[in-house]
C-alpha positions as CSV (number, residue, x, y, z in Angstrom):
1,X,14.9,7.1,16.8
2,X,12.1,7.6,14.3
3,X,8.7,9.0,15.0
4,X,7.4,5.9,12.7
5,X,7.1,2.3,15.3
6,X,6.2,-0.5,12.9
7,X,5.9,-3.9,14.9
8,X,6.3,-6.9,13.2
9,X,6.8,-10.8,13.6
10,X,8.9,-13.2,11.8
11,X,7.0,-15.8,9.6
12,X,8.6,-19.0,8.4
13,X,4.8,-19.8,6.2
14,X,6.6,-18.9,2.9
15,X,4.8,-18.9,-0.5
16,X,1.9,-17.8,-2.5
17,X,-0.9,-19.4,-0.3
18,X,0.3,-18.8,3.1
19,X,0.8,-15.0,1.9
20,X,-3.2,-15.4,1.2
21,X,-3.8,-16.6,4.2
22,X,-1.6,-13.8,6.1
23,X,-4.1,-11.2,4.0
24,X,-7.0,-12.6,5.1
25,X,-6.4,-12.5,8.6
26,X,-6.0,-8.4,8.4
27,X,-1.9,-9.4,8.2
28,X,0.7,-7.9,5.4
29,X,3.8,-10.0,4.5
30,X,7.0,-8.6,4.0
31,X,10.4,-8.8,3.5
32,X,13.3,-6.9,5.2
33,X,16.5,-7.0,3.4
34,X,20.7,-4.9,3.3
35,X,22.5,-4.4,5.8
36,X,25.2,-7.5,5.2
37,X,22.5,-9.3,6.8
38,X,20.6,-12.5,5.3
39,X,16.9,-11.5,4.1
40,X,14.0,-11.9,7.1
41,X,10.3,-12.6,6.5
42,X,8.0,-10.4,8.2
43,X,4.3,-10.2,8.7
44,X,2.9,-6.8,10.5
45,X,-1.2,-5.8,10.6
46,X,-2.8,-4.3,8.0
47,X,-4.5,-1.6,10.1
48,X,-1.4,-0.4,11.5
49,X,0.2,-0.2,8.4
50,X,-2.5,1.6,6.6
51,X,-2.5,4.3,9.4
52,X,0.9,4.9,9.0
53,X,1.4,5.7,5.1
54,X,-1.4,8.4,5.5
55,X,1.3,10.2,6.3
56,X,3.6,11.4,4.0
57,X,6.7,11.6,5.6
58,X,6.3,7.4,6.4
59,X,7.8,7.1,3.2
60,X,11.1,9.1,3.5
61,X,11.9,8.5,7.1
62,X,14.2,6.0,8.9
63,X,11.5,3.8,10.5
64,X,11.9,1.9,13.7
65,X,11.4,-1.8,12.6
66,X,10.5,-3.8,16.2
67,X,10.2,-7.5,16.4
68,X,9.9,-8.8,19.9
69,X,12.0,-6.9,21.9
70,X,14.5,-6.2,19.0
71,X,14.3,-2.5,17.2
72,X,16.1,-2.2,14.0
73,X,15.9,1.1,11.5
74,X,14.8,0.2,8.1
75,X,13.4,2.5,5.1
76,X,10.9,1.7,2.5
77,X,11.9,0.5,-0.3
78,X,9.0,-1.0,-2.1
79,X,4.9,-1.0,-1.5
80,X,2.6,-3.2,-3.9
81,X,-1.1,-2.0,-3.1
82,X,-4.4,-3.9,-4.1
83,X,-5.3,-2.9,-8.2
84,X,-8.8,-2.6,-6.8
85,X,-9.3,-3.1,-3.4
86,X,-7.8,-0.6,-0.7
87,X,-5.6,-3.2,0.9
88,X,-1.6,-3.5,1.2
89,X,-0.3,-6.9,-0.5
90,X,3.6,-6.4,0.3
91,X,6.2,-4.4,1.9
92,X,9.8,-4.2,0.9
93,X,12.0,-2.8,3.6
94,X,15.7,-2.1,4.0
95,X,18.0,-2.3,7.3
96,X,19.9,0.9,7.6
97,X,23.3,2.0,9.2
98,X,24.2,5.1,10.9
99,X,27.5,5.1,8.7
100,X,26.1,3.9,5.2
101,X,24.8,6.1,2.7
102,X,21.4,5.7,1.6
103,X,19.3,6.3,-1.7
104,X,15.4,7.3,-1.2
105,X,12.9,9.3,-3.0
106,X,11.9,12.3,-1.1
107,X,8.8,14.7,-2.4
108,X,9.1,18.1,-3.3
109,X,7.2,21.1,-1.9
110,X,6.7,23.6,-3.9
111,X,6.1,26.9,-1.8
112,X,4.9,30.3,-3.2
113,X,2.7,28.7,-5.8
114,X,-0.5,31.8,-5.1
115,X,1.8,34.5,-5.2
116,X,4.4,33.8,-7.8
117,X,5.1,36.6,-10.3
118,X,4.2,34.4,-12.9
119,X,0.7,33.1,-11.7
120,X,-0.3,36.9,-11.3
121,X,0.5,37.5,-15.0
122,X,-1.8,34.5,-15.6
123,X,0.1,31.7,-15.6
124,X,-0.5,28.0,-14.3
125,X,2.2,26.5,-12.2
126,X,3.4,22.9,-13.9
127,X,4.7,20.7,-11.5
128,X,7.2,18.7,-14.1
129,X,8.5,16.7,-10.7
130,X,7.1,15.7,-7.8
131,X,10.2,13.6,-6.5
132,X,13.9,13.6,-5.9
133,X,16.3,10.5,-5.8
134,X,19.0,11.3,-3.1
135,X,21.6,10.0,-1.4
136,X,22.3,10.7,2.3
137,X,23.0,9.1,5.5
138,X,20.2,8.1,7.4
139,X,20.7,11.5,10.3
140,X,20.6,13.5,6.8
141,X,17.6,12.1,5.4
142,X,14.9,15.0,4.6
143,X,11.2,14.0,4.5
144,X,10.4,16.7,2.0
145,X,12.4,19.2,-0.1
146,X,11.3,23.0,-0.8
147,X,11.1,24.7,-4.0
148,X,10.5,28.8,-3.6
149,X,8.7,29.1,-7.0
150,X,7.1,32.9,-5.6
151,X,9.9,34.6,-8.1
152,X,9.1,32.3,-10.5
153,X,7.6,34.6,-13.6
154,X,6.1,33.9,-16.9
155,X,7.5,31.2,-19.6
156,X,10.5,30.5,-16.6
157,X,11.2,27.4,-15.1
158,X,13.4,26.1,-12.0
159,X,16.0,23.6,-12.7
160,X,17.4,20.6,-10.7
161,X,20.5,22.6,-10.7
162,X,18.3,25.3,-9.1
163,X,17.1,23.2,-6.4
164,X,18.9,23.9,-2.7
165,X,19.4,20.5,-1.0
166,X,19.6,20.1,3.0
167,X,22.7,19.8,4.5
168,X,24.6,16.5,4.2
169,X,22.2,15.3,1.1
170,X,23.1,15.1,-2.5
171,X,21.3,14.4,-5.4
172,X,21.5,10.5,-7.3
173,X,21.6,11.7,-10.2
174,X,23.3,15.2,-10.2
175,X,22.5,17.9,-13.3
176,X,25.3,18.2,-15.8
177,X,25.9,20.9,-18.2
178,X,23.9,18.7,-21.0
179,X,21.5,17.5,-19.1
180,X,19.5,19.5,-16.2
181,X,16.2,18.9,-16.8
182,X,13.1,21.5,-15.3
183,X,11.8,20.7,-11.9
184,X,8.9,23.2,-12.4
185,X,7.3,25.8,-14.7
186,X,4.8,28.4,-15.4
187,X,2.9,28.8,-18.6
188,X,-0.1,30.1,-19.7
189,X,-2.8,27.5,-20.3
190,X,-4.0,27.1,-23.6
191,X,-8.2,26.9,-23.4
192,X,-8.3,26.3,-27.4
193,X,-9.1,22.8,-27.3
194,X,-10.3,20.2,-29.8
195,X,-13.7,20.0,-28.8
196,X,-13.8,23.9,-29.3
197,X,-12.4,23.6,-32.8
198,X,-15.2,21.0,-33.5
199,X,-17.5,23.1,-32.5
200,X,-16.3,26.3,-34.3
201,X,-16.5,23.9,-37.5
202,X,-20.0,23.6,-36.9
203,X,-20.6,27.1,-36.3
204,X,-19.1,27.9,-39.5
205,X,-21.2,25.6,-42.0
206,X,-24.2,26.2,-40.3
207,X,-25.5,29.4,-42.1
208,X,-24.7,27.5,-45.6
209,X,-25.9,24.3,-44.7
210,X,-29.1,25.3,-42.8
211,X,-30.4,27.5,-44.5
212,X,-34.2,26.5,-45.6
213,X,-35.8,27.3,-49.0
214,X,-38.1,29.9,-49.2
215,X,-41.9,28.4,-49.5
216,X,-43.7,29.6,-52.6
């Protein structure tokens, strides 16, 4: 089972103002959904919720959904978070199978970045992708993937065709030979910017344009 325990109740109270009245009593709504199984309204408490996605892996592990005495796995699917406020308005979860593939988002961790050949030549390491879309089944489901960029020199970048996956997970949208687009890079950083220019301008007219006429 997962690490993740996310208790819940079923609510009935559909519709914009008992979802406003779930939030103001420290509750989320949400919605659990798949599995050949009708839709279910949930509600679950802010403060647990909030603890959990401080960690990272929450959202790319099979969580253990438990309503009463019923546990089901689900995965998260969706998250819609306050514009302003730091407060969780709705959670979109999916049930999961042991035997059904499933397609999640999983972040990439780039290792190496300090001592990569290029960095020591004076490059900056450009992190072009911070996710991957995969599909696995749930025992398969990684909650990170590595990418060894320590080789990585100057002016080179690492492809998704580069990338090594776990075993048992492949990616949604595999490279092809037209299309494999850079995962990560290292360039050097251009510090000739705008402002700089501006500046420079200035520089420049100032010995015509300040120059004071000699008092007779």
């Amino acid at each position: 089972m997962s690490d993740f325990i996310l208790s819940a109740e079923f609510r009935d109270d559909l519709g914009k103002g008992a979802s406003r009245r779930l939030r103001r009593s420290g509750k989320v709504p949400a919605i659990l959904y798949g599995g050949d199984r009708p839709p279910r309204c949930l509600s679950m408490q802010q403060k647990d919720l909030v603890q959990m996605l401080g960690n990272e892996a929450f959202y790319s592990s099979v969580i253990t959904l438990k309503v009463g005495e019923n546990e089901q796995p689900a995965i998260l699917k969706a998250l819609h978070r306050h514009p302003a406020k730091p407060q969780i308005l709705h959670l979109d979860l999916q049930r999961v199978r042991d035997d059904v593939e499933i397609r999640m988002s999983v972040p990439l961790h780039f290792l190496g970045e300090t001592v990569a050949v290029g960095v020591k030549s004076g490059g900056s390491v450009n992190h072009i992708e911070n996710e991957l879309e995969i599909v696995c089944l749930p025992k398969f489901l990684p909650e990170f993937i590595e990418v060894d960029v320590s080789k990585l020199g100057l002016d080179e970048v690492v492809k998704l065709s580069d990338i090594k996956l776990p075993e048992g997970v492949a990616l949604a949208h595999p490279p092809t030979e037209e299309n494999d687009p850079a995962v990560v890079s290292i360039h050097k950083m251009r510090v000739h910017t705008e402002v700089e220019e501006a500046a420079e301008g200035v520089v420049a007219a100032t010995p015509a344009a300040a120059v004071e006429p000699k008092k007779e």
